[in-house]
C-alpha positions in Angstrom: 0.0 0.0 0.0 3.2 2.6 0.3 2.4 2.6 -3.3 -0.9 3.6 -3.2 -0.2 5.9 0.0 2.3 8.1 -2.0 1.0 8.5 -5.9 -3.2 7.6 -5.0 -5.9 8.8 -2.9 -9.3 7.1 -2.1 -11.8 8.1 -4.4 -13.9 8.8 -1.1 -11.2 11.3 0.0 -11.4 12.7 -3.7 -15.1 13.2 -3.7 -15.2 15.0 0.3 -12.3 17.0 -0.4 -13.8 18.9 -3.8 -16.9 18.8 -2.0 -15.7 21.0 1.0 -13.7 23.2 -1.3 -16.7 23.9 -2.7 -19.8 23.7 -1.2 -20.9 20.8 -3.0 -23.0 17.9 -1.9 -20.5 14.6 -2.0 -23.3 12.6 -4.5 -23.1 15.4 -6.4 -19.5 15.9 -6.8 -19.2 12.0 -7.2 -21.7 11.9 -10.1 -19.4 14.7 -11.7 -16.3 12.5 -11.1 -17.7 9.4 -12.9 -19.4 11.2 -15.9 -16.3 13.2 -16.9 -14.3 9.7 -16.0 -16.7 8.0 -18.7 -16.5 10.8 -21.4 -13.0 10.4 -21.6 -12.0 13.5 -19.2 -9.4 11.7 -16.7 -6.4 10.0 -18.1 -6.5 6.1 -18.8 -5.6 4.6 -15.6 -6.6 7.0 -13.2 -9.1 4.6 -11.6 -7.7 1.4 -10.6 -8.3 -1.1 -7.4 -5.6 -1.3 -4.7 -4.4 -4.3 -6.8 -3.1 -2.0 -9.5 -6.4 -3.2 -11.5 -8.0 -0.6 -13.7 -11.7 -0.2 -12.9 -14.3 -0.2 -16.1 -15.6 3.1 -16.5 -19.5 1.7 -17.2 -18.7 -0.4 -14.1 -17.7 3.0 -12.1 -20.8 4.8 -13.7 -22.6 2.1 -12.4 -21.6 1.7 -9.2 -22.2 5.5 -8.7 -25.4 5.5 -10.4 -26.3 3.2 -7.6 -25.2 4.5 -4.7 -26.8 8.1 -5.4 -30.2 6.5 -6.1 -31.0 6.4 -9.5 -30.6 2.9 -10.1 -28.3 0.8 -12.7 -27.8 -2.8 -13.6 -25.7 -3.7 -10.6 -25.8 -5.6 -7.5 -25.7 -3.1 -5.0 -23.2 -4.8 -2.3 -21.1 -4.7 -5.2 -21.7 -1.1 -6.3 -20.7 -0.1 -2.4 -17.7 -2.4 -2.7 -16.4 -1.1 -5.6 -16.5 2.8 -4.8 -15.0 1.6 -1.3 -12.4 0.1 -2.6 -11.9 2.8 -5.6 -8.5 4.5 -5.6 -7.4 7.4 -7.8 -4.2 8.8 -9.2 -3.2 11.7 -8.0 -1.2 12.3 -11.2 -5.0 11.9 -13.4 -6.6 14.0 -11.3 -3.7 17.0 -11.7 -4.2 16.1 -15.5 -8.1 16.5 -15.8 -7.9 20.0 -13.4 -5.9 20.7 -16.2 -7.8 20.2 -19.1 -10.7 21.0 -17.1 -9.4 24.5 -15.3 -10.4 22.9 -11.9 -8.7 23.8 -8.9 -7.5 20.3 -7.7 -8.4 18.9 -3.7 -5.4 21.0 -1.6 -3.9 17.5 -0.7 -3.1 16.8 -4.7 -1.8 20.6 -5.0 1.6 21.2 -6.3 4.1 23.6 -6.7 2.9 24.2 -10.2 -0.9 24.4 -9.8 -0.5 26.2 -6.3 1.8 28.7 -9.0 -1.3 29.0 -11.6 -4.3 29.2 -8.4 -2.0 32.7 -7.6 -1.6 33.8 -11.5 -4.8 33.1 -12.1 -8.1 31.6 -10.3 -9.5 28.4 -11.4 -12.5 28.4 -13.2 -14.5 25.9 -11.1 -13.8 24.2 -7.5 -14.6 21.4 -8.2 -15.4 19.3 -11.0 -18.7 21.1 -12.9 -21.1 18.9 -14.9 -19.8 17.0 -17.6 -21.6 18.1 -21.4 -23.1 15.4 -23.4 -22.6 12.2 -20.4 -26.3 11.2 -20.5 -25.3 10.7 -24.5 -22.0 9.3 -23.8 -24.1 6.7 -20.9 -26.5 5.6 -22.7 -23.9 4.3 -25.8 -22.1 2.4 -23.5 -24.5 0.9 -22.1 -26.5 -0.2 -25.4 -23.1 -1.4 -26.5 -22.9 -3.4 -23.9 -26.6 -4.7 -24.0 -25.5 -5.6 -28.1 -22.3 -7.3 -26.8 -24.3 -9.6 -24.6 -26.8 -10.6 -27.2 -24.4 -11.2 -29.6 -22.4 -13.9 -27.4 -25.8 -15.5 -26.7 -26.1 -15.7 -31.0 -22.6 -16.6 -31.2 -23.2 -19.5 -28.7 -26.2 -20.6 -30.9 -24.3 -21.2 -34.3 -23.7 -24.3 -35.8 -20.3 -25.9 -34.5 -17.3 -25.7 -37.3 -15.8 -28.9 -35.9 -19.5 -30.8 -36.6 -19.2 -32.8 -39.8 -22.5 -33.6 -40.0 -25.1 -31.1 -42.5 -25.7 -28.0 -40.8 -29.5 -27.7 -39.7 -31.5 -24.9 -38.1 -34.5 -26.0 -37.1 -37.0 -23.2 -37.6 -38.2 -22.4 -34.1 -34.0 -22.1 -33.4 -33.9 -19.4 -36.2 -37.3 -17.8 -34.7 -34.9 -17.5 -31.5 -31.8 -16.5 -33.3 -34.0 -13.6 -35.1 -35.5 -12.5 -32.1 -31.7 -12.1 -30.6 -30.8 -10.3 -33.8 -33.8 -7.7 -33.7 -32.4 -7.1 -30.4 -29.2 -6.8 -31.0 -29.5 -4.5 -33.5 -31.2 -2.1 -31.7 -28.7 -1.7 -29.5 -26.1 -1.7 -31.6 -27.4 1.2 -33.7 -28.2 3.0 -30.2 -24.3 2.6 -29.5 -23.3 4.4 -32.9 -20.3 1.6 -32.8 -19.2 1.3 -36.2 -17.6 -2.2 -34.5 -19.7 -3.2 -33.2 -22.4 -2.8 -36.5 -19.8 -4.7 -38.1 -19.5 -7.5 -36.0 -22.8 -7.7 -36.0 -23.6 -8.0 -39.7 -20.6 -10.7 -39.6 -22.6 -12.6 -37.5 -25.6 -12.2 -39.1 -23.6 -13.6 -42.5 -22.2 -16.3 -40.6 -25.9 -17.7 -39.6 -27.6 -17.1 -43.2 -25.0 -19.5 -44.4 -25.8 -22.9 -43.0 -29.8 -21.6 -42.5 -29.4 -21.2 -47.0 -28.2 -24.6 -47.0 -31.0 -26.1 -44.3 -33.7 -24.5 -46.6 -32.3 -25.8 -49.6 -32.5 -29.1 -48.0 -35.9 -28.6 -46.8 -37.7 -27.6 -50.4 -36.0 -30.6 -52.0 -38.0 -32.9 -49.5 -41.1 -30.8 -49.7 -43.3 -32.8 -52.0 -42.5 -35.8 -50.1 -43.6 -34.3 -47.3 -46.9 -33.0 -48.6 -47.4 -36.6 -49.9 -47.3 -37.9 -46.4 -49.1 -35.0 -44.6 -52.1 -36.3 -44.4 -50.9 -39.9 -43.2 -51.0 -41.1 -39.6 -47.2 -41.6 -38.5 -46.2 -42.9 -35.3 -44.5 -39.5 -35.0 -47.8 -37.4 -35.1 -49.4 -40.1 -32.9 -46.7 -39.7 -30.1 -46.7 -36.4 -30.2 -50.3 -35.6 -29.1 -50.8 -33.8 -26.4 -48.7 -31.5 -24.7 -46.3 -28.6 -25.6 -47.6 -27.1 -29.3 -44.5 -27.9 -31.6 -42.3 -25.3 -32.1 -43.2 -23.6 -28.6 -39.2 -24.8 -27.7 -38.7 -23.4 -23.8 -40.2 -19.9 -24.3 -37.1 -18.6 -24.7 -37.9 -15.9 -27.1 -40.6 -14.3 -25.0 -38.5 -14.8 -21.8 -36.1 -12.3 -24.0 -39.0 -9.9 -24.0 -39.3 -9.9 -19.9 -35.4 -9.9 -19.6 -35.1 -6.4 -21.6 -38.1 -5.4 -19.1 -35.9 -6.5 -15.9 -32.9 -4.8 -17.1 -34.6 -1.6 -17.6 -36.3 -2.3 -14.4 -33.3 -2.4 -12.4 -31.9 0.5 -14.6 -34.3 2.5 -13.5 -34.1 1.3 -9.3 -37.6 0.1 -9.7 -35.7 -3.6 -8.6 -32.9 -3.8 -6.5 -32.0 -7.1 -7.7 -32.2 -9.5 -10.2 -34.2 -12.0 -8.0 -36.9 -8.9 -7.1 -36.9 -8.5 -11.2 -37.6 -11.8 -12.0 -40.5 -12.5 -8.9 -42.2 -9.1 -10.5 -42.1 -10.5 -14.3 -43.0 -14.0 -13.1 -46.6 -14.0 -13.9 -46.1 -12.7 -17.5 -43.9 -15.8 -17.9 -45.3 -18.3 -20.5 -45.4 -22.2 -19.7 -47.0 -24.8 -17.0 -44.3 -24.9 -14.1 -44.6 -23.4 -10.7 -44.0 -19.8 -10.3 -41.1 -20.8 -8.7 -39.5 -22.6 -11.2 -40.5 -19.8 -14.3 -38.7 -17.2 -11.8 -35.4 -19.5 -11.7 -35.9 -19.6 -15.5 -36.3 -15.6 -15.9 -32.7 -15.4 -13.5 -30.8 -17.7 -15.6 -31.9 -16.4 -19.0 -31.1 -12.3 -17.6 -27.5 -13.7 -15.9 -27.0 -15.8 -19.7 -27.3 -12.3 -21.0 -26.1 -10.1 -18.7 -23.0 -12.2 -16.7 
């Protein structure tokens, strides 16, 4: 920790030191803090965990987003751990006052900024609020939402190392689609020209062996309209039960999922499991509550690890 004693303060000393120079409330200053540290305004770096670890900036908004009260797709023990454990370098803060014209906390003051506070006044105490971060927010976090859905339609393609004919049944493109129409709405919220082209890469990669499947489907069409109408001891089996094609309701548990993420977004949930008992009853199929709200958990932490 000598380290961290001599070059980084705790973001918690940060946040009441700017707030006393000022007048500021703490959430307020802290809010500041983590939008300008999102839109780019501290050095790369500057946020790291006593390990030497650099913090993820969404994962700081986060955290922050929590702890003031306006909610955000984050456990909150872990939102309270992180800032806790949040330290800052002194030598990004001194860069971002700056850039910024900030007077930095008196315990980061140098010779050189103590110079420029007698030449000429700072323009703000403390950090003031940051232009555009709603914006900048909301793109990471739909570019994040797109990531997850696309590792979920990544996990869905056909395996290379399978030698057999590739074959997508039609309720698993149905499911695939119903990522993709996600996915892309996120992605174009982003404006990530990467991520729009990973995308439409992986969109390529599925129409390839779905081309083939259909090609092998028309070529056995006739046979198959020949032998509609005859009992099989397929049809007979089937019966009663689950309609075919009705898979494990994944695609309209995708619907509640987006609804629990916003949910907890917005601090209407606290937690995943209050998310998933409040979408329970919209939840399609013939188990117990109990077991639909496991299912709703697993599909939102599939999506969002």
């Amino acid at each position: 920790m000598a380290l961290a004693t001599s070059k980084y303060k705790t973001l918690r000393e940060i946040v009441n030191e700017w707030s006393a120079q000022s007048g500021e409330l703490p959430p307020v200053t802290l809010r500041r803090i983590c939008d300008w540290a999102i839109c780019g305004g501290f050095p790369e770096g500057t946020f790291v965990f006593p390990t030497g670890q650099r913090i993820e900036l969404l994962e700081l908004h986060r955290a922050m987003r929590m702890a003031i009260g306006e909610g955000a797709p984050i456990n909150r023990d872990l939102a309270m751990e992180l800032l806790h454990l949040a330290i800052v370098s002194k030598a990004g803060v001194e860069a971002f006052c700056e850039r910024v014209v900030v007077d930095p906390p008196q315990s980061i003051r140098t010779l050189r900024s103590r110079f420029r506070r007698l030449v000429g006044k700072p323009r703000h105490s403390s950090p003031p609020d940051c232009p555009n971060s709603a914006k900048i927010v909301a793109q990471s976090e739909a570019r994040c939402s797109a990531i997850a859905f696309m590792n979920t339609m990544k996990s869905q393609l056909p395996r290379e190392h399978d030698h057999s004919e590739p074959k997508i049944s039609e309720q698993a493109n149905e499911r695939w689609l119903c990522y993709l129409t996600q996915a892309q709405s996120e992605a174009d919220a982003s404006g990530d020209p990467e991520i729009l082209r990973q995308l439409a890469a992986l969109r390529h990669e599925w129409e390839g062996p779905k081309a083939a499947t259909n090609g092998a489907t028309s070529a056995g069409s006739a046979q198959s309209e020949t032998n509609s109408d005859l009992p099989s001891a397929e049809n007979k089996k089937r019966g009663a039960g689950r309609p075919q094609g009705s898979g494990s309701w994944e695609s309209e548990d995708l619907e509640l999922v987006e609804e629990m993420r916003k949910g907890i977004a917005s601090g209407e949930f606290r937690s995943i499991t209050a998310a998933a008992k409040a979408m329970v009853s919209k939840a399609r199929g013939a188990g117990t509550e109990a077991s639909r709200e496991q299912r709703l958990r697993k599909r939102y932490s599939e999506l969002y690890p």
